[in-house]
C-alpha positions as a Markdown table, in Angstrom:
| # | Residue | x | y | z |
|---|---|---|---|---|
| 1 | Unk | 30.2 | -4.3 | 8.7 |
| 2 | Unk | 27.3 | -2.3 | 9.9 |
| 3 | Unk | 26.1 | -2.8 | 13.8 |
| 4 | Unk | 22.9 | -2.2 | 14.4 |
| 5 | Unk | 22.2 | -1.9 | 18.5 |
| 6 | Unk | 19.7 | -2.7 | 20.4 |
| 7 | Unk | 18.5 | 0.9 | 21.8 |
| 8 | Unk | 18.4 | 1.5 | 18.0 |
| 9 | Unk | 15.8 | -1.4 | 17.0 |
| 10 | Unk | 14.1 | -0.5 | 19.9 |
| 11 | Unk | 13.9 | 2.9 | 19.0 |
| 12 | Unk | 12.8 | 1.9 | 15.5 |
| 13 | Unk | 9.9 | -0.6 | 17.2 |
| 14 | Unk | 8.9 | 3.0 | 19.4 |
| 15 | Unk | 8.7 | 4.8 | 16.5 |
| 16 | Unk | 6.7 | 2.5 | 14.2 |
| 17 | Unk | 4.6 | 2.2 | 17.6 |
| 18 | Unk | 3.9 | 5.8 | 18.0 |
| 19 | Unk | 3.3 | 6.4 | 14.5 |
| 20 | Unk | 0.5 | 3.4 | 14.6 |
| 21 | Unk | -1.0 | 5.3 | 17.3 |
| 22 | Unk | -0.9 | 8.7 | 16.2 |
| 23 | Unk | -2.8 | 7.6 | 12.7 |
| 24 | Unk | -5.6 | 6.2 | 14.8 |
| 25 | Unk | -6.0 | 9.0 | 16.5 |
| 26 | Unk | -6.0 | 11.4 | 13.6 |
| 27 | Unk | -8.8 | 8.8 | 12.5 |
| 28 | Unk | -10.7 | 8.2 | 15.5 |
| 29 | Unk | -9.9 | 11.1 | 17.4 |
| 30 | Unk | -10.2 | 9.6 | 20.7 |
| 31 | Unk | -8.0 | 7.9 | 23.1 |
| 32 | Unk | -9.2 | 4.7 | 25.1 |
| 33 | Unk | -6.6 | 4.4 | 28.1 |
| 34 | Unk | -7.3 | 0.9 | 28.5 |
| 35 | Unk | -6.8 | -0.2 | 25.0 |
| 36 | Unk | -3.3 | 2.1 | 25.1 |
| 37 | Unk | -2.3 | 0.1 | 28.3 |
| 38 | Unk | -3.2 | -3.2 | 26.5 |
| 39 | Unk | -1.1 | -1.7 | 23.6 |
| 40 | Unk | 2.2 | -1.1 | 25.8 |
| 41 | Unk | 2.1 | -4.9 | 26.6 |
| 42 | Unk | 1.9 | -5.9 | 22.7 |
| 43 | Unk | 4.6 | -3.2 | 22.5 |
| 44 | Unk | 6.5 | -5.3 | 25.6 |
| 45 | Unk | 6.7 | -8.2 | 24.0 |
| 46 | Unk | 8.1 | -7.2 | 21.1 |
| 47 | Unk | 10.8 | -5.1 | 22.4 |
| 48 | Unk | 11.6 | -8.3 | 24.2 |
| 49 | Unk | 11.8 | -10.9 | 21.5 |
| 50 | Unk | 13.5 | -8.3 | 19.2 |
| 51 | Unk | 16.3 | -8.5 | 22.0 |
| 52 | Unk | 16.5 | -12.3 | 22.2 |
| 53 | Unk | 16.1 | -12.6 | 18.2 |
| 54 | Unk | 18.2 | -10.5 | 16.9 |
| 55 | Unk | 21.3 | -9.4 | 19.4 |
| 56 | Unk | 23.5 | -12.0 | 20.4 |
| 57 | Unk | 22.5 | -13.6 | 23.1 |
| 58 | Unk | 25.4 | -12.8 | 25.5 |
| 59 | Unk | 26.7 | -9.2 | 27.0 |
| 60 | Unk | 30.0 | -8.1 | 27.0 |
| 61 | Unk | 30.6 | -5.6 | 30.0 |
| 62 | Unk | 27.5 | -5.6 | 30.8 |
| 63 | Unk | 26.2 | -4.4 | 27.5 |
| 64 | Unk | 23.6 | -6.1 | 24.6 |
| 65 | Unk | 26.1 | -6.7 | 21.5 |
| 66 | Unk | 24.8 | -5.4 | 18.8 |
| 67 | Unk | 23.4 | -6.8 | 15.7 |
| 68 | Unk | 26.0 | -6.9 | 12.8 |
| 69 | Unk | 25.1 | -6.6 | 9.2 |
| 70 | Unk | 27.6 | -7.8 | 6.9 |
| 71 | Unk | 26.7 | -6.6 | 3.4 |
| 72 | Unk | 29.1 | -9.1 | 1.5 |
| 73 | Unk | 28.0 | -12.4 | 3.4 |
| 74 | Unk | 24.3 | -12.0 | 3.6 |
| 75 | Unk | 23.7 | -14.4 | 0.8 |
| 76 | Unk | 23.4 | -17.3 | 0.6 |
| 77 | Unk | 21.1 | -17.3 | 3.6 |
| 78 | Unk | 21.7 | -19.2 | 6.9 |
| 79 | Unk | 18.6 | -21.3 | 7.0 |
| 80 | Unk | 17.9 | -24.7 | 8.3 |
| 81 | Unk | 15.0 | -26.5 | 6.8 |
| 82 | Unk | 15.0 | -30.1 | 8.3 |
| 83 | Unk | 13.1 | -30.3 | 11.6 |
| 84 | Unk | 14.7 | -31.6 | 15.0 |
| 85 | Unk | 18.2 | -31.4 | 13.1 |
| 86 | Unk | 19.9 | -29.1 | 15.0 |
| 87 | Unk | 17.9 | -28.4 | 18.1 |
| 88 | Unk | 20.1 | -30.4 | 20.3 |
| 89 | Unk | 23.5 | -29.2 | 18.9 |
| 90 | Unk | 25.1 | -27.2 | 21.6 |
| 91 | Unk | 28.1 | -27.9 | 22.8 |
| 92 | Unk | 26.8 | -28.1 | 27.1 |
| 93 | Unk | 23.0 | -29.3 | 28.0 |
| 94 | Unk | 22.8 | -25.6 | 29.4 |
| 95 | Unk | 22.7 | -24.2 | 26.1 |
| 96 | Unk | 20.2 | -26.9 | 24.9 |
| 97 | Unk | 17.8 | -26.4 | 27.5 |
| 98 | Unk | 18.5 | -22.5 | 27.2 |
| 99 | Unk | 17.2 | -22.5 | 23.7 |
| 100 | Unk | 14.4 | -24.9 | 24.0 |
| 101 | Unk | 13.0 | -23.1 | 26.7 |
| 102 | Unk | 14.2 | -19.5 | 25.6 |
| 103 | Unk | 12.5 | -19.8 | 22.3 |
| 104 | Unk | 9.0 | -21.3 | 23.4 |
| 105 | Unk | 8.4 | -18.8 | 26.7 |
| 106 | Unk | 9.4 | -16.0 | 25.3 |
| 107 | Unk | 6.0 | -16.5 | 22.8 |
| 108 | Unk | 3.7 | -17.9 | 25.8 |
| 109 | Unk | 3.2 | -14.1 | 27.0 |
| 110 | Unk | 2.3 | -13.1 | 23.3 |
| 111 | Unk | -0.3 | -16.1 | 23.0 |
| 112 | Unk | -2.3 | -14.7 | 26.3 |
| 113 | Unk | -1.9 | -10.8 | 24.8 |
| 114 | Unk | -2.7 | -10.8 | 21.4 |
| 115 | Unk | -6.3 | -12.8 | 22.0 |
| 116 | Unk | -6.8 | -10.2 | 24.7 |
| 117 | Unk | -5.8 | -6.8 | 22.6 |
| 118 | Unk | -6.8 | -8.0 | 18.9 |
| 119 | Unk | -10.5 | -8.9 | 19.2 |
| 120 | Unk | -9.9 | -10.1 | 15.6 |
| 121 | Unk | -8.7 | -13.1 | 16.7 |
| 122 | Unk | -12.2 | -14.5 | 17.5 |
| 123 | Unk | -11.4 | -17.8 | 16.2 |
| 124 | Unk | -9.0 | -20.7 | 16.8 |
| 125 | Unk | -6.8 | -20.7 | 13.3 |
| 126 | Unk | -6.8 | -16.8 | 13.2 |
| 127 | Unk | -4.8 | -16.7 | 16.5 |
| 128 | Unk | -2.9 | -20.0 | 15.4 |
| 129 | Unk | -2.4 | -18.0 | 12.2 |
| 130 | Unk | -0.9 | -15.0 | 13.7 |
| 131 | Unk | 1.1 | -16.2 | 16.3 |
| 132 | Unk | 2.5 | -18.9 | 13.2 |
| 133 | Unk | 3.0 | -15.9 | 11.2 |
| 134 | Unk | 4.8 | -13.7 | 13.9 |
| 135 | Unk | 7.4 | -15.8 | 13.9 |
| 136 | Unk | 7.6 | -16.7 | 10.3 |
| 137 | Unk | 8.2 | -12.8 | 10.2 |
| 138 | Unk | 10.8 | -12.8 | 12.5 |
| 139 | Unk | 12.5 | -15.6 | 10.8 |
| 140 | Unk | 12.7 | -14.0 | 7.5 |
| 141 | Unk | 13.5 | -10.9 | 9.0 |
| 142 | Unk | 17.2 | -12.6 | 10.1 |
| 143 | Unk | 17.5 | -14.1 | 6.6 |
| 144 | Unk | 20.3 | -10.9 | 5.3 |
| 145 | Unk | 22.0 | -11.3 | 9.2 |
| 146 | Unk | 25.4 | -13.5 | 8.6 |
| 147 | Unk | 25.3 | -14.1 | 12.3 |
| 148 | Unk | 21.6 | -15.6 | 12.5 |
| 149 | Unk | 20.3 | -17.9 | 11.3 |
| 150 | Unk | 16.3 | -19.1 | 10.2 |
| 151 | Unk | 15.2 | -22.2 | 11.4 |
| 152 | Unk | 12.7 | -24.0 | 11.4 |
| 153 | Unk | 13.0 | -25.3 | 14.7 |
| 154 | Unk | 12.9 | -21.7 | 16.4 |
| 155 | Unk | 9.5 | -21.5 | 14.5 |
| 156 | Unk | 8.3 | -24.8 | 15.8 |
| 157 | Unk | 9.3 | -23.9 | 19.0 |
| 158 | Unk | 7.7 | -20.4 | 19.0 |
| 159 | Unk | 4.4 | -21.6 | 18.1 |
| 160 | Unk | 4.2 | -24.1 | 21.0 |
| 161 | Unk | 5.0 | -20.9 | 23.6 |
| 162 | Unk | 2.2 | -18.9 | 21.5 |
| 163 | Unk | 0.0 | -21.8 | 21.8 |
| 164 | Unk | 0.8 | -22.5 | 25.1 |
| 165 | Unk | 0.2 | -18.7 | 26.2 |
| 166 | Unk | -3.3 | -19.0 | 23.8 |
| 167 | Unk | -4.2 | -21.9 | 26.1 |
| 168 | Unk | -3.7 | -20.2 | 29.8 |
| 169 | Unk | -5.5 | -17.2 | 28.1 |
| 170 | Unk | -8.5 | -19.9 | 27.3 |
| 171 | Unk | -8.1 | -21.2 | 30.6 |
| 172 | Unk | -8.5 | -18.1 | 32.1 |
| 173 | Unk | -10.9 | -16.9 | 29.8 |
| 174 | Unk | -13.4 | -20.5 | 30.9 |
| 175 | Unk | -12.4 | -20.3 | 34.6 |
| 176 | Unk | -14.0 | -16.5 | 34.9 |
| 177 | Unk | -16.9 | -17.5 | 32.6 |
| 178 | Unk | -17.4 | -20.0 | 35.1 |
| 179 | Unk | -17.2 | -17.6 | 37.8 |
| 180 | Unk | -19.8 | -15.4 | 36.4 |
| 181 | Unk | -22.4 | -18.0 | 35.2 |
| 182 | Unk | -22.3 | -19.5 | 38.8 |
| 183 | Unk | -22.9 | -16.0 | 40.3 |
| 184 | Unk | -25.6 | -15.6 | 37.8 |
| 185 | Unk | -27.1 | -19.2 | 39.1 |
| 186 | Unk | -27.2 | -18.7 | 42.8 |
| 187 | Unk | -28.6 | -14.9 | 42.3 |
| 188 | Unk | -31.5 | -16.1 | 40.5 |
């Protein structure tokens, strides 16, 4: 049994972080303060659905539990293939409503970031694509976890909150162009 703890992932996430940034300053030798700040909230969201992915959900005296690798049970892997299965098999309506709702918002604030920081994502499928992919990644990441499991309805679930937080940030994004066009109009 090997725990893993949360100040450690999240530690792991800084370092991986600073690293990235460090590299592109070596290359670029410049720092843009407003693409750093952007940066933290990528970095934000992560830290925050490593938490609720990977340490059990509950605390025990007040601390995150840790993440516990079990080198003899990691295979075979925990994973649930068949859609809508298993989503409503809790034990109180609490915990149903817990994990419907836990697993899509804690993606919405990643839909309205990434679009924002990664000008890449210039096109509908590349953002549908990444935020798909995100949690694909996060799902394979739990396979060697005895205590998690993959399933397909946590990646269904996180691709509605990314989609639903890459439709307030096209909301938002049409609202302002609005804005500025109507400016533009009663200026002219």
């Amino acid at each position: 049994m090997i725990p893993i703890s949360y100040p450690a992932m999240v530690a792991v996430v800084t370092l991986l972080t600073l690293l990235n940034r460090i590299l592109t300053y070596r290359k670029t030798k410049q720092i843009s303060w407003k693409r750093e700040l952007q940066l933290i909230l990528v970095y934000i969201c992560i830290v925050v659905i490593v938490r609720f992915t990977f340490c059990p959900f509950g605390k025990v005296d007040g601390k995150i539990q840790p993440l516990i690798f079990y080198p003899d049970n990691g295979f075979p892997f925990r994973i649930n293939w068949i859609p809508f299965v298993n989503l409503l098999d809790y034990p109180e309506k609490r915990d149903i409503l817990l994990n419907l709702i836990g697993n899509t918002a804690m993606f919405i604030p990643v839909g309205i970031v990434w679009p924002i920081v990664y000008k890449e994502l210039d096109k509908h499928w590349k953002v549908i694509a990444a935020g798909a992919g995100f949690s694909l990644c996060i799902e394979i990441l739990q396979l060697p976890f005895y205590d998690r499991v993959s399933d397909i309805d946590d990646l269904i679930l996180n691709s509605v909150g990314f989609l639903t937080g890459y439709g307030i940030f096209l909301l938002i994004k049409s609202v302002k162009k609005s804005r500025s066009s109507d400016r533009d109009f009663c200026y002219s």
